[in-house]
C-alpha positions as CSV (number, residue, x, y, z in Angstrom):
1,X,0.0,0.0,0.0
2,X,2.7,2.6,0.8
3,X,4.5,1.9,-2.9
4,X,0.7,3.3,-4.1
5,X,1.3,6.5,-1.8
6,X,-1.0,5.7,0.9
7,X,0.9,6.7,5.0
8,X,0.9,3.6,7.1
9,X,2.4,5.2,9.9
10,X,2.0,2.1,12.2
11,X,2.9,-1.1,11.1
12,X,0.6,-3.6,11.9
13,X,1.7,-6.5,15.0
14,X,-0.7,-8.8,14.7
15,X,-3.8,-7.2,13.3
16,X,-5.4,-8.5,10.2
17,X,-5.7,-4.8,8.6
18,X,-4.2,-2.0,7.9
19,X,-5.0,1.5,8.6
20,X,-3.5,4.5,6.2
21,X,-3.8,7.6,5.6
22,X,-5.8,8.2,2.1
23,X,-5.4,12.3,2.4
24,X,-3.2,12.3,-0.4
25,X,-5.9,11.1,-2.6
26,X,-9.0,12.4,-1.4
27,X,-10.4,14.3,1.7
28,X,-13.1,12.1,2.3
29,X,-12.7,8.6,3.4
30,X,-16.3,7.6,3.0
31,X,-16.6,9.1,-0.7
32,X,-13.0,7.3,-1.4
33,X,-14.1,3.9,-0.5
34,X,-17.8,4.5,-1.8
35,X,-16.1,5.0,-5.5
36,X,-13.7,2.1,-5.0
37,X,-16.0,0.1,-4.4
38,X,-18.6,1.0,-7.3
39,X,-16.3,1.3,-9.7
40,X,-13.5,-0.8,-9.2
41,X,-14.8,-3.3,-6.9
42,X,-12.4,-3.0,-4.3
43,X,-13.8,-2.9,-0.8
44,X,-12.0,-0.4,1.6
45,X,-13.4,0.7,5.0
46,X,-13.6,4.7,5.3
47,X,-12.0,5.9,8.7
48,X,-15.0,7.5,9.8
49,X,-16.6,3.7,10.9
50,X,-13.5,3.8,13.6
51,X,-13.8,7.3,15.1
52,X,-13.6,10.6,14.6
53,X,-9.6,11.7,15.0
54,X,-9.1,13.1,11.3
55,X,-11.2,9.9,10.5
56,X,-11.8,11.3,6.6
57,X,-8.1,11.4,5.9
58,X,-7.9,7.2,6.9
59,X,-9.2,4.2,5.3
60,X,-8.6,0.7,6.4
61,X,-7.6,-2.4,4.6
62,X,-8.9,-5.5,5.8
63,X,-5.9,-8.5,4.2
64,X,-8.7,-11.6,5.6
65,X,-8.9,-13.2,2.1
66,X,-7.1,-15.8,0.0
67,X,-3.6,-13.8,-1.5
68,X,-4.9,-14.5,-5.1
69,X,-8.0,-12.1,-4.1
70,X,-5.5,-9.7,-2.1
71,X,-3.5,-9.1,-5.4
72,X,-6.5,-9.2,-7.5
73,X,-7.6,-5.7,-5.1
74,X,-4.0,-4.2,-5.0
75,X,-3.6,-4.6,-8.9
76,X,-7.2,-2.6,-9.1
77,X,-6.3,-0.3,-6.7
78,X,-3.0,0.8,-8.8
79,X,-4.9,1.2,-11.9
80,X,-7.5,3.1,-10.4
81,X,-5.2,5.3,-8.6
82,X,-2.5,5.8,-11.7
């Protein structure tokens, strides 16, 4: 995720997602996943769902599915994003 540009400041021990900062591609987290998810069929959590510290600059990415499906998203992700 950070080689597509999105902040990870924390690197997840143990967790099964992860949770970045999207402001460098949009300033709502909830509109961000919303159009990934329409139009690219990539399902990403908008921040807002976890609380409300700067909640529309974070998304989170749930990695609970086979790796084939995981590189199936990323590889959307990137084209969507390019």
């Amino acid at each position: 995720m950070r080689e597509l540009g999105f902040d990870i400041p924390v690197k997840p021990q143990g967790a099964f997602y992860i949770y970045a900062n999207s402001a460098g591609f949009a300033n709502d987290s909830f509109a961000f996943a919303a159009r990934h998810l329409n139009d690219h069929g990539v399902a990403i959590t908008p921040g807002i769902d976890f609380g409300n510290h700067k909640a529309a600059e974070h998304v989170r990415f749930a990695y609970t599915t086979s790796m084939e499906n995981l590189q199936q998203g990323v590889a959307r992700l990137a084209k969507a994003l390019s």
